[in-house]
RODO-2510 file (C-alpha; in nm, 4 decimals, decimal comma):
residues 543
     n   res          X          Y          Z
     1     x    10,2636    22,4833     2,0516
     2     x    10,0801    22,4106     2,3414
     3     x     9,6967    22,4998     2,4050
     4     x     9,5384    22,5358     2,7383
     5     x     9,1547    22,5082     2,8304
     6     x     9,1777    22,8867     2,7955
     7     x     9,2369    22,7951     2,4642
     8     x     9,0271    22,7269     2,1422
     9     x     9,1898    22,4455     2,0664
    10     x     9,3079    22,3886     1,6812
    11     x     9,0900    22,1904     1,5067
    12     x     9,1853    21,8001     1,4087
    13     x     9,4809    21,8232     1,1501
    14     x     9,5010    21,5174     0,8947
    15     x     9,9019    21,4748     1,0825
    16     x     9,7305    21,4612     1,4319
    17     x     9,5120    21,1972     1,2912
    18     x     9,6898    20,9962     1,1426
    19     x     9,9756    20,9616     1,4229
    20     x     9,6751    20,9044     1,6934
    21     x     9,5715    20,5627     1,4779
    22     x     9,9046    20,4764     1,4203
    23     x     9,9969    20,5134     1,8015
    24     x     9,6659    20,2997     1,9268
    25     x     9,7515    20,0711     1,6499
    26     x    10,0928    19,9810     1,7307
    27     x    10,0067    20,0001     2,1175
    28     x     9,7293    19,7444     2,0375
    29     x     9,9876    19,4764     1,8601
    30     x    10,1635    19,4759     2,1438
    31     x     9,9099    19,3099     2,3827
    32     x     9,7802    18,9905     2,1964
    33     x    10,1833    18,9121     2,0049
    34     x    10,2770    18,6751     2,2424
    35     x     9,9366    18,4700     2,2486
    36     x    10,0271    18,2780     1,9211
    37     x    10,3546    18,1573     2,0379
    38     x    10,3129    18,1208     2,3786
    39     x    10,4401    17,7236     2,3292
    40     x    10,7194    17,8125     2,1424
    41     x    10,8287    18,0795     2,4650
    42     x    10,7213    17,7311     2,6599
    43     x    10,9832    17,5418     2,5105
    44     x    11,2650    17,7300     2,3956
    45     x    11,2802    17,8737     2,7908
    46     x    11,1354    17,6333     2,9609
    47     x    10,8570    17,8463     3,1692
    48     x    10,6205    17,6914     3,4172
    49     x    10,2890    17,7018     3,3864
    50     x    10,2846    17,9911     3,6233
    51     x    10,5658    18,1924     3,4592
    52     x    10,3661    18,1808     3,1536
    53     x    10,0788    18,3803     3,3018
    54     x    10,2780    18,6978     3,3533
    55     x    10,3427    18,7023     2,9788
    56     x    10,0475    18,8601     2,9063
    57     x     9,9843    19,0182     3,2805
    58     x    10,2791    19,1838     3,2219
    59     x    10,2062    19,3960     2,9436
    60     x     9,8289    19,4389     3,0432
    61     x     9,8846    19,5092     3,4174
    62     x    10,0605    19,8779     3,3679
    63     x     9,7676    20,0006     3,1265
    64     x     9,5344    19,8937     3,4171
    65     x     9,7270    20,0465     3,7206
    66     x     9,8703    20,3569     3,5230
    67     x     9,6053    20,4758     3,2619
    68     x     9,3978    20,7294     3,4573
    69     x     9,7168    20,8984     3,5949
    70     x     9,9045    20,8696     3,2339
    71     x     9,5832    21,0695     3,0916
    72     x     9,6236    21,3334     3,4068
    73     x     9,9942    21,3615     3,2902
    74     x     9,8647    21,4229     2,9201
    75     x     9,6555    21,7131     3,0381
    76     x     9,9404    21,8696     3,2845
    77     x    10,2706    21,8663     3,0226
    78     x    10,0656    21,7610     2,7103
    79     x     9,9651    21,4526     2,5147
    80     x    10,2529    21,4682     2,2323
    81     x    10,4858    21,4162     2,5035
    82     x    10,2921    21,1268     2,6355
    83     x    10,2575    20,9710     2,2623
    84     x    10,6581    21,0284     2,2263
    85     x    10,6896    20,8587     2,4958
    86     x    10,4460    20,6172     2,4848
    87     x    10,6261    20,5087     2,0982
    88     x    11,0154    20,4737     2,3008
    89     x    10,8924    20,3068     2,5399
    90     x    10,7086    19,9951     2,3239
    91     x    11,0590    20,0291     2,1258
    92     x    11,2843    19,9831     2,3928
    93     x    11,0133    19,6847     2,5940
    94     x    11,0215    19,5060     2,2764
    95     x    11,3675    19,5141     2,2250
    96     x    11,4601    19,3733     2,5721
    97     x    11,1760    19,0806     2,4754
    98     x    11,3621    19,0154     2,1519
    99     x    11,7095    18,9688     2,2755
   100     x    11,5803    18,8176     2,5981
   101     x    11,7116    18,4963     2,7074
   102     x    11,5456    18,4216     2,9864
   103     x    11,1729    18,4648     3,1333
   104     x    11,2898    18,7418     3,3798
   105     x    11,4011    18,9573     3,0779
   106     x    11,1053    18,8388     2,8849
   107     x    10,8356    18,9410     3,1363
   108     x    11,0360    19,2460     3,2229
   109     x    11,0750    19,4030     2,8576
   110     x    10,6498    19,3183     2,8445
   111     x    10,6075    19,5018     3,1411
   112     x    10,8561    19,8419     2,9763
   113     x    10,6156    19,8067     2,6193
   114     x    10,3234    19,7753     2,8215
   115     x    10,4116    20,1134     3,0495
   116     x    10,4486    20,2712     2,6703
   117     x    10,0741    20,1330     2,5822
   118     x     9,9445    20,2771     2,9249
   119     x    10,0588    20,6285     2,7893
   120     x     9,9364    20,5920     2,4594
   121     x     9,5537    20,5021     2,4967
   122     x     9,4566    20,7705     2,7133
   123     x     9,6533    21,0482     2,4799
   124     x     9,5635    20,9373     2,1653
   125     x     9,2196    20,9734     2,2278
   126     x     9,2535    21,2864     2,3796
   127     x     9,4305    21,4552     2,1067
   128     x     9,1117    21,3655     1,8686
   129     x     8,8425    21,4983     2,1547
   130     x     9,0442    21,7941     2,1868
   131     x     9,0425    21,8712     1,8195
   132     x     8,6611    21,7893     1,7216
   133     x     8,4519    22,0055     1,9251
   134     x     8,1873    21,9139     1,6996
   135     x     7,9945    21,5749     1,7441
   136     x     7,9737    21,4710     1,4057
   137     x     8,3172    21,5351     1,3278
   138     x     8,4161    21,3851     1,6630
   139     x     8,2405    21,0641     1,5835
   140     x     8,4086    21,0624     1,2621
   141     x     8,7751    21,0798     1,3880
   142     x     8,6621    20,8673     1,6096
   143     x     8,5460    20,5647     1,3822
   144     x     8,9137    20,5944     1,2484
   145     x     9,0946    20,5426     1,5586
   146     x     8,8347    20,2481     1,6696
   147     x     8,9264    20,0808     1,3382
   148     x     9,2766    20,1547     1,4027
   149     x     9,2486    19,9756     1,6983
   150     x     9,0800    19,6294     1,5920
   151     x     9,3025    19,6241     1,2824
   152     x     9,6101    19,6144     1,5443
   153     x     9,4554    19,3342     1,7476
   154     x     9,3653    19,1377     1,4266
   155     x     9,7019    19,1767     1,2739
   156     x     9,9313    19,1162     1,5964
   157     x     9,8706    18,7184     1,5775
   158     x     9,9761    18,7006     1,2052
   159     x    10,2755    18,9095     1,2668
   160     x    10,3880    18,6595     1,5459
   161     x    10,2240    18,3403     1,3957
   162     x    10,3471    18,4127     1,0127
   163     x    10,7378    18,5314     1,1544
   164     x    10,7943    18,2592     1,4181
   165     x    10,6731    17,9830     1,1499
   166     x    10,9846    18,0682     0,9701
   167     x    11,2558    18,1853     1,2030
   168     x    11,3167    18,1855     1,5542
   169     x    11,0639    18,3570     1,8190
   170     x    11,2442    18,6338     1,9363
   171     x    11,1817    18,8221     1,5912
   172     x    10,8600    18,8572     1,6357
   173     x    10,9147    19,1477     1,8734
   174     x    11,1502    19,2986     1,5887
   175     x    10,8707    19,4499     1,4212
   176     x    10,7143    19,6131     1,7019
   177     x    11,0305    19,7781     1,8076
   178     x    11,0702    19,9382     1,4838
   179     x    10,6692    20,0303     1,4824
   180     x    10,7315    20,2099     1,8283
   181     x    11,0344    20,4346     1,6877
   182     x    10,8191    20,5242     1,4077
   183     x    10,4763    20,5878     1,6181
   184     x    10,7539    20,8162     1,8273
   185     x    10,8934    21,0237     1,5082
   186     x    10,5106    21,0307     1,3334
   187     x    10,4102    21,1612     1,6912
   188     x    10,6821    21,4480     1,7118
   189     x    10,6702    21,5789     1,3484
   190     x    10,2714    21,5788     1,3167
   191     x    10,0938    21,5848     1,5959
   192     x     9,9234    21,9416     1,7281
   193     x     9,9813    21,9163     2,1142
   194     x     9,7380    21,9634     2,3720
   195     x     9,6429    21,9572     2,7221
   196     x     9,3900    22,0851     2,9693
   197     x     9,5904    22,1298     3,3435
   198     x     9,3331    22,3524     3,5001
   199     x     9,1835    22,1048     3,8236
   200     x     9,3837    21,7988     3,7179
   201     x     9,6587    21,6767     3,9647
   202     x     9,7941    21,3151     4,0261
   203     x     9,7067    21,1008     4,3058
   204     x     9,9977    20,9400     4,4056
   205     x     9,8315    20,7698     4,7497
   206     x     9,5914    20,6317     4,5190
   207     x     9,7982    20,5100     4,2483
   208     x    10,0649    20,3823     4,4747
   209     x     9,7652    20,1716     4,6748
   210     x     9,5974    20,0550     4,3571
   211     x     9,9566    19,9240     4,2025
   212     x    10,0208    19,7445     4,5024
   213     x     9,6840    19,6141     4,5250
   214     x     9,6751    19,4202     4,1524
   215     x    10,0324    19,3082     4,1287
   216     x    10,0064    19,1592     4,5393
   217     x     9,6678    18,9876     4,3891
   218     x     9,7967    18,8969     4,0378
   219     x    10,1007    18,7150     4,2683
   220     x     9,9048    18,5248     4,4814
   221     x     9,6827    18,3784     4,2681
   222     x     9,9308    18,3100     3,9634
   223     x    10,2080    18,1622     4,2472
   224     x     9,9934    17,9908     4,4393
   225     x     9,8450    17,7616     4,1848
   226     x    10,2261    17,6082     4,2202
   227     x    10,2950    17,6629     4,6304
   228     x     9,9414    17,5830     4,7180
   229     x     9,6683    17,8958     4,8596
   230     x     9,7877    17,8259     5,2003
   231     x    10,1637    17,9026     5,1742
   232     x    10,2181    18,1553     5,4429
   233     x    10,3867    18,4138     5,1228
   234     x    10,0453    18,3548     4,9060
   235     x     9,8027    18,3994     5,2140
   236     x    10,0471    18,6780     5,2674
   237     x    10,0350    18,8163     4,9779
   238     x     9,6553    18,8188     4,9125
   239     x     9,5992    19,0561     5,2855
   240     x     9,8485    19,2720     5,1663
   241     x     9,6398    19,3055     4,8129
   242     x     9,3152    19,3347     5,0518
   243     x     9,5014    19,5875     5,2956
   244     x     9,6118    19,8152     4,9461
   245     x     9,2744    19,7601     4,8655
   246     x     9,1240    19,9237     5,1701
   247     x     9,3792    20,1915     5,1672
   248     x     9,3099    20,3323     4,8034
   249     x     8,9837    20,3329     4,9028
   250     x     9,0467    20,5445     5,2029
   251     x     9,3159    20,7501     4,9961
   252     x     9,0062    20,8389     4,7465
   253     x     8,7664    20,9493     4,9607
   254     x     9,0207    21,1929     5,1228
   255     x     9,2170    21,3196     4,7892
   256     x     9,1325    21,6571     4,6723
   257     x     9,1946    21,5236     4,2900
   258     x     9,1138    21,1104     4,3196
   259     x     9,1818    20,8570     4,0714
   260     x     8,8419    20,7035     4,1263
   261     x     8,5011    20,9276     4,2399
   262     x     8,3227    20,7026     4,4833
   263     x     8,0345    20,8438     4,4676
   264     x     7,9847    20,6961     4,1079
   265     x     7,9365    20,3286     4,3171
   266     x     7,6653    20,4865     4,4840
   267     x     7,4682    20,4902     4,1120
   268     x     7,3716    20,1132     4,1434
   269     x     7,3466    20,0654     3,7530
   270     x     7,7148    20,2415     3,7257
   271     x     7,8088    19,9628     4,0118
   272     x     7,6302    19,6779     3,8086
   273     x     7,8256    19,7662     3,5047
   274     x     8,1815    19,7632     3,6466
   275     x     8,0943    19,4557     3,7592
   276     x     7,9847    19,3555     3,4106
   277     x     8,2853    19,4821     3,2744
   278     x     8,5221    19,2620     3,4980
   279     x     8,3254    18,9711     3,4795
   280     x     8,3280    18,9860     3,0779
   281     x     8,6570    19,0558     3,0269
   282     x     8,7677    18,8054     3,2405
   283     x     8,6219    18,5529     3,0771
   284     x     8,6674    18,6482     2,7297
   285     x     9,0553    18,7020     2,7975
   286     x     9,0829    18,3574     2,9908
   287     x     8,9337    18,1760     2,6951
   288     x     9,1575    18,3730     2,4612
   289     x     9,4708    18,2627     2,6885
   290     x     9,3250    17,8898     2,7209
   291     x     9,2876    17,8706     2,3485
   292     x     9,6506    17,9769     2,3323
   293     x     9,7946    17,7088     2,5410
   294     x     9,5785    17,4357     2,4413
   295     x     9,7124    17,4866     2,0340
   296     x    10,0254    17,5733     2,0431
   297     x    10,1465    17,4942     2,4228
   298     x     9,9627    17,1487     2,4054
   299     x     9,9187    17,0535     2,0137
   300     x    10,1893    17,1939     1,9440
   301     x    10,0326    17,3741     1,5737
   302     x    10,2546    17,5656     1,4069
   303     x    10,2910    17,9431     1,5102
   304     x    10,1142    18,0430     1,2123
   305     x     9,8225    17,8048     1,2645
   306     x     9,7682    17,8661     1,6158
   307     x     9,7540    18,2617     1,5481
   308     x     9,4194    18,2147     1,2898
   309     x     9,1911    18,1786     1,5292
   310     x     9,3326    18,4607     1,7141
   311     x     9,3158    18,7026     1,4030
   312     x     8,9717    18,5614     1,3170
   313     x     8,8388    18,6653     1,6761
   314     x     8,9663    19,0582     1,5928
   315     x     8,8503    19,0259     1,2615
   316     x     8,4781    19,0356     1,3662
   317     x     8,5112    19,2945     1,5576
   318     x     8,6737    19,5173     1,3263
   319     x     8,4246    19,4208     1,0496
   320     x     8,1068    19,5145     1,2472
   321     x     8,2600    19,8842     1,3854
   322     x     8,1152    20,0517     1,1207
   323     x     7,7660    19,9029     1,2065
   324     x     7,7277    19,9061     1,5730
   325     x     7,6570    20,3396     1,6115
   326     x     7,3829    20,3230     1,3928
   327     x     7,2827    19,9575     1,6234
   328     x     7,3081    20,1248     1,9503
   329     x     7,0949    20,4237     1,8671
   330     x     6,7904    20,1943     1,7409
   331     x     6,8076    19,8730     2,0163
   332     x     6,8800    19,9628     2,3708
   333     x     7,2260    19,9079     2,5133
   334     x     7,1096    19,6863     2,7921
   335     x     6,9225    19,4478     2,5256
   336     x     7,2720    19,4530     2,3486
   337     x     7,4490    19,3839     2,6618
   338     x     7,2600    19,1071     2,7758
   339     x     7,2706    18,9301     2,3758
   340     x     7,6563    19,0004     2,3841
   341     x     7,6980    18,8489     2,7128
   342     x     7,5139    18,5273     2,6074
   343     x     7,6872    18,4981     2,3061
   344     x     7,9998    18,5055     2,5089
   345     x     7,9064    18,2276     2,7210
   346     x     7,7846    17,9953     2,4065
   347     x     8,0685    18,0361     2,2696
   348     x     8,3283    17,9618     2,5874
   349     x     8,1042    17,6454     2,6309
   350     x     8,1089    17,5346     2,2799
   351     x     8,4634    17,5559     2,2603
   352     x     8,5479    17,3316     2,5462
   353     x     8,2858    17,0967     2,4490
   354     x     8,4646    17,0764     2,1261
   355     x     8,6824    16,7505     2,1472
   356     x     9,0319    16,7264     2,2446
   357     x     9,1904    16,6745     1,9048
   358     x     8,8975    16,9543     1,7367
   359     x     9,1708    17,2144     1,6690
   360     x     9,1781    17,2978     1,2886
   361     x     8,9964    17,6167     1,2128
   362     x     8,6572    17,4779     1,0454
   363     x     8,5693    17,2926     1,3489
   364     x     8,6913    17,5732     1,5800
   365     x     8,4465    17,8467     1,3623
   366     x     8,1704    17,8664     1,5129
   367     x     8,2050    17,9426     1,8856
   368     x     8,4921    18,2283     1,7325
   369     x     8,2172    18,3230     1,5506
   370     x     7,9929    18,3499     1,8774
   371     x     8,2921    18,4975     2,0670
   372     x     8,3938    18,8030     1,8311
   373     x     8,0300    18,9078     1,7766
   374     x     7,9311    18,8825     2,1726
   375     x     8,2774    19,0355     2,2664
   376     x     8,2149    19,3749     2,0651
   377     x     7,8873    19,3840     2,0802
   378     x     7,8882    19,3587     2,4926
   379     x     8,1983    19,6120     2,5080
   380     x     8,0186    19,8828     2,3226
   381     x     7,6774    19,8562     2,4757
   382     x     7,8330    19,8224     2,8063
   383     x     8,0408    20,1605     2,8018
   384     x     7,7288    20,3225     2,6829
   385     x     7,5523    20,2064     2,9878
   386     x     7,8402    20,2476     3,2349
   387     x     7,8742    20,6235     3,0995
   388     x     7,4804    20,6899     3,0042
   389     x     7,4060    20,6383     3,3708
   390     x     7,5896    20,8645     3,5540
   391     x     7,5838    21,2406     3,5779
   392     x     7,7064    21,3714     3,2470
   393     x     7,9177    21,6069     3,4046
   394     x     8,1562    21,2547     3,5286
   395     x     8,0411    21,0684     3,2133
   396     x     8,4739    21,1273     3,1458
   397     x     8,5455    20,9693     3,4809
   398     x     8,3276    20,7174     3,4327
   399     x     8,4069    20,5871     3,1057
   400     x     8,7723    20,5938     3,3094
   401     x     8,6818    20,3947     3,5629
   402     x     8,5155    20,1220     3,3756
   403     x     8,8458    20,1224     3,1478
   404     x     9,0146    20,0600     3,4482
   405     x     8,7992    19,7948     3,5544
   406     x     8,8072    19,5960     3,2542
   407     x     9,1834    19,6352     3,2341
   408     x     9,2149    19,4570     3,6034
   409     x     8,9881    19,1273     3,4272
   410     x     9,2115    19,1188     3,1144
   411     x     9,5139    19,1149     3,3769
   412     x     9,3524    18,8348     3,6279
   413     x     9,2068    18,6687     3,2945
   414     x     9,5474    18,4519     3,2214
   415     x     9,6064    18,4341     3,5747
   416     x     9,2996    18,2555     3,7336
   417     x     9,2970    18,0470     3,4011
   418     x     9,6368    17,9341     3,4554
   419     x     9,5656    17,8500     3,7945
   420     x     9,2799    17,6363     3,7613
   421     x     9,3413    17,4593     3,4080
   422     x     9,7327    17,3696     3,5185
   423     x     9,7016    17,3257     3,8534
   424     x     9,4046    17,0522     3,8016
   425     x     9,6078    16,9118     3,5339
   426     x     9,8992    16,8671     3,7592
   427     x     9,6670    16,7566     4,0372
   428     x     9,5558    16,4720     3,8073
   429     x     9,8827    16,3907     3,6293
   430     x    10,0247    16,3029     3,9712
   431     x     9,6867    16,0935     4,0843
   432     x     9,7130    15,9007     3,7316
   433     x    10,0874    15,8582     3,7793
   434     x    10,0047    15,7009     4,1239
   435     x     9,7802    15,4550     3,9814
   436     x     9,9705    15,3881     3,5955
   437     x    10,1776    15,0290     3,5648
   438     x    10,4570    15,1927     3,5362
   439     x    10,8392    15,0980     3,6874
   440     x    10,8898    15,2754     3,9480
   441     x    11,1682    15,4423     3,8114
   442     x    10,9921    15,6452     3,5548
   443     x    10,6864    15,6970     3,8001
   444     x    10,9676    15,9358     4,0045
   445     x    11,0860    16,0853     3,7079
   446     x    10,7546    16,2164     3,5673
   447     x    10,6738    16,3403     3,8988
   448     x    10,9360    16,5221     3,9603
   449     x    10,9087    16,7086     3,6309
   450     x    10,5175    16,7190     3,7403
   451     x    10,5947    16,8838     4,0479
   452     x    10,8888    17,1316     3,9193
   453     x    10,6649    17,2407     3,6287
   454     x    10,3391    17,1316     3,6407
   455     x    10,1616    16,8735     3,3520
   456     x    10,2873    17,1168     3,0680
   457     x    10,6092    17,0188     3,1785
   458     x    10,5603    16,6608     3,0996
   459     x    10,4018    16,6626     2,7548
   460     x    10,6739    16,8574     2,6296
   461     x    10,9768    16,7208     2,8394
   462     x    11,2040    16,5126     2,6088
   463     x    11,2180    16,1933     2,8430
   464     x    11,2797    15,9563     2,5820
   465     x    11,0902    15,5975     2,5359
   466     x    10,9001    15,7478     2,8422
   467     x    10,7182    16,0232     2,6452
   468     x    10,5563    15,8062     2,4284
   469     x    10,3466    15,6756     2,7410
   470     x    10,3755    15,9979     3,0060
   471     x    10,3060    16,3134     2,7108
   472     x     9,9352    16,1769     2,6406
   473     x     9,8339    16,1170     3,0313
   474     x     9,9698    16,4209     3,0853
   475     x     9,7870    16,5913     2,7858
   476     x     9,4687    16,4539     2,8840
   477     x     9,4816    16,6109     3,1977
   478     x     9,5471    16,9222     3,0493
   479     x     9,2674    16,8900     2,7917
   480     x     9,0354    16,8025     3,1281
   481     x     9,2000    17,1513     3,3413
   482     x     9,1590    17,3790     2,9728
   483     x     8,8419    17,2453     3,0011
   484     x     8,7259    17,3280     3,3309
   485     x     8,9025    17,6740     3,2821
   486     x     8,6645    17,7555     2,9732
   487     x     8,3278    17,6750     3,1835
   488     x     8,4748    17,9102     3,4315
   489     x     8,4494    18,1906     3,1399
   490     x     8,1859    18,0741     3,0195
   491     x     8,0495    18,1100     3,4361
   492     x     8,1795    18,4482     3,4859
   493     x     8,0144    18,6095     3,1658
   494     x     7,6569    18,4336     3,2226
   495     x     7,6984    18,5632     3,5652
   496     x     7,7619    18,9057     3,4235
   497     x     7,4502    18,8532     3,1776
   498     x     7,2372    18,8187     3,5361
   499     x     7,3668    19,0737     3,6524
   500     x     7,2648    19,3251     3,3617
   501     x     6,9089    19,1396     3,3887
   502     x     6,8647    19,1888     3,7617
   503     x     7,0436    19,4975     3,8180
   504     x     6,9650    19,7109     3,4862
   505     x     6,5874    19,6802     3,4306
   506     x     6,5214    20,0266     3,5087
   507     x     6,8490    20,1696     3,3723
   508     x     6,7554    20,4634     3,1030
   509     x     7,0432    20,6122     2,9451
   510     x     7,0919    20,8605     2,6851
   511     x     7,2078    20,6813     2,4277
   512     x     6,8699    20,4278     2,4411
   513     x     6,6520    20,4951     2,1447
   514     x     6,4170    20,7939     2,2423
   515     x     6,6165    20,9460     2,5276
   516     x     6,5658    21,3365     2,5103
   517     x     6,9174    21,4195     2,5094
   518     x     7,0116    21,2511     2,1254
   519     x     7,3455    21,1999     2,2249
   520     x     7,5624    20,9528     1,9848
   521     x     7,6397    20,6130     2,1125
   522     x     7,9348    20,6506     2,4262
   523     x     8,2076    20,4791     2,3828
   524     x     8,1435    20,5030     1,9384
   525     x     8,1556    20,8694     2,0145
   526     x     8,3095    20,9966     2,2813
   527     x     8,1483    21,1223     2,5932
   528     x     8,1495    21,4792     2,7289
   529     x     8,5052    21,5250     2,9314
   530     x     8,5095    21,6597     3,2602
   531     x     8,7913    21,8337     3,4659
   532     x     8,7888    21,5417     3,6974
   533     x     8,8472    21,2396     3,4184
   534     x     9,1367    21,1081     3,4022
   535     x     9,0784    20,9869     3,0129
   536     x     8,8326    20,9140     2,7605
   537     x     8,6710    20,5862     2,7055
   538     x     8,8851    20,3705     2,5006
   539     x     8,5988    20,2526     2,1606
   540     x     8,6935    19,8987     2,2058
   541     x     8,9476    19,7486     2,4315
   542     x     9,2964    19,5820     2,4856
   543     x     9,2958    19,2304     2,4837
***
């Protein structure tokens, strides 16, 4: 049965509950599998260093474009339907990745499982607002589904590290298939359905603007680390991203029902904080994605070694959720922002000052150590000051649009990575191959590889007696671009740190510890919904 806004809706069933975790659990796995055993994809189909960058873009990108619109959807025809769907849809995108046997296939199956995630975040977390009218209780079902969450993203790595160790790749989508017909059948036999259609309508202007927008972007800067920034189809490229830019802004300020309020940009501590949010996820993706390459692309460790560090980055995270309500609601979210920021950046920094050869877990612990504590402790605190500063009747859209916004730096996080840490090391490879003593012969050979598929190419190419000279110039180089690529993150999140220093000062919001309101910690809790939000803010992220 289906309840309206007219409606009392029914309150939270055990069923409903249970099949919301499951679905932001298995929706979670999806987006960090492939990290582990991104080498492994590397080798067995021979990807370029750009084609490996859509990977993960591929499944992040359609939560980013899609996930206010999906949670408009949920409201208009209901969010079972969206969770049923949601569940085929990560079942049938990791089925194509399994049997895939090329990239195109590959990248296109991440993209189908990664339309099924964009349905399920918004709706899962609706169906618990909608059945917990009452704070308490609300922060309650809540915790669950937050724990849910990190538990996905910490056991995602094993699954693919622990099943590619001992059979082929391709099976490590297997289990996610079978997770996404089951999150479909929980979903249909226990889940109470509701939606709220009263004022909601899609914006297709501005969904069709902000699609082409990300993927013209995501293009341009992933291609043209390979056909050079000045290609007339990358310069190309990036005005039509600009020009889609432009024209979902225009679309916004003229739609009766937009995506995207602008008037929230006018709040400068709301502006600050989408900035934040970009800026931090950025980096803390990018170093996740250069950690990837670097072990298992570059070292070559084992699937399951390369994934421990991965699941020991969620781990933290999913062992300090319980803690962090109570830790917003006695130290100010601004003080917590600006400590989880700088933890960030000590850790990115530490980690590519580590030495080349550093990649066994002890000497990799502490800067994981710095980056799981700084990434959940800046997440929360900032979607308590992105949604504490802003009117509470748009705290909804809000906690939205910063979803949104931290969705488009997970997506560009592999991309500008890739761009700068493997196009410097093929800029390099091909200087050092200029000046090596090597015949002549061999010089052509390793630059041609070079220039097909970049330094990665090279230290994995199987180019006989060669390899025993050309693999370690070209995994220096790659070593020296990973490393350059980490400072980067390391840049963007200290930048972000300023930014909450300079721009948030003044900010008082009502979660800060003596605000007159008392409410519980946004984005622990949930915030107040709106008829204008397009979904609820996600309690930690997708990465």
């Amino acid at each position: 049965m289906n309840h309206s806004a007219a409606e009392d809706p029914p309150p939270l069933g055990l069923g409903t509950l249970i099949a919301a975790c499951l679905a932001i659990c298995v929706a979670q796995i999806g987006i960090p599998l492939s990290s582990p055993i991104i080498g492994e994809i590397q080798r067995d189909l021979g990807a370029s260093a750009a084609a490996l960058a859509w990977i993960p873009a591929a499944f992040i990108l359609p939560t980013a474009i899609l996930e206010l619109n999906f949670g408009v959807l949920g409201d208009l025809f209901g969010r079972k339907r969206l969770l049923v769907l949601g569940g085929l849809l990560i079942a049938v995108g990791s089925l194509i990745v399994a049997t895939s046997g090329t990239l195109t296939q590959l990248i296109a199956g991440q993209a189908v499982a990664g339309l099924g995630a964009a349905a399920i975040f918004p709706s899962s977390l609706a169906v618990i607002v909608a059945g917990t009218p009452e704070p308490a209780a609300r922060a309650r079902a809540l915790s669950y589904w937050a724990v849910s969450l990190a538990f996905g993203a910490m056991m995602a790595p094993l699954i693919s590290g622990f099943i590619a160790e001992h059979t082929d790749w391709h099976w490590a989508f297997v289990p996610l298939t079978v997770l996404g017909l089951v999150t479909a059948a929980v979903t249909l036999r226990w889940i109470t359905d509701s939606r709220e259609p009263p004022g909601r309508g899609l914006d297709w202007p501005g969904q069709v603007t902000i699609a082409v927008a990300l993927l013209a972007l995501l293009y341009a800067v992933i291609e043209g680390a390979v056909d050079g920034y000045t290609a007339p189809h990358i310069v190309l490229a990036f005005a039509l991203s600009l020009a889609a830019l432009v024209g979902f802004f225009i679309a916004e300020r003229r739609s009766r029902t937009p995506m995207l309020r602008l008037e929230l940009f006018r709040n400068p501590s709301f502006a600050a904080a989408a900035a934040i949010g970009l800026l931090a996820m950025f980096g803390f993706i990018g170093t996740a994605y250069a950690l990837s390459i670097k072990l298992e692309a570059v070292h070559h460790l084992s699937p399951l070694n390369a994934a421990l560090p991965f699941a020991l980055i969620q781990a933290i995270p999913l062992l300090l959720t319980p803690v962090l309500p109570r830790l917003l609601q006695r130290v100010h979210p601004r003080v917590l922002l600006v400590g989880g920021l700088l933890s960030l950046a000590t850790g990115e920094v530490w980690m590519a000052l580590l030495p080349g050869d550093a990649t066994d877990l002890a000497a990799m612990a502490g800067p994981i150590l710095l980056l799981g504590v700084g990434f959940i402790t800046m997440f929360s605190a900032l979607t308590a000051v992105a949604v504490g500063t802003v009117d509470i009747r748009h705290a909804g859209m809000a906690s939205a649009v910063t979803s949104l916004v931290r969705e488009t730096g997970q997506a560009l996080g592999p991309a500008i990575v890739s761009a700068v840490a493997l196009g410097t090391a093929s800029s390099a490879l091909a200087a050092k191959l200029g000046a090596a003593k090597l015949p002549a012969e061999a010089v052509g050979v390793a630059q041609g590889v070079n220039a097909e598929g970049g330094a990665l190419a090279v230290a994995n190419a199987d180019l006989g007696e060669l390899s025993r000279t050309l693999a370690p110039l070209a995994r220096e180089t790659l070593e020296t671009g990973l490393d350059l690529s980490l400072y980067l993150c390391a840049g963007a999140s200290l930048l972000a740190a300023l930014i909450a220093v300079l721009a948030l000062r003044h900010t008082t919001t009502a979660n800060a510890p003596g605000s007159s309101d008392g409410r519980e910690a946004v984005g622990l809790s949930t915030p107040p919904q709106d008829t204008d939000s397009a979904a609820p803010a996600k309690a930690l992220p997708s990465h």
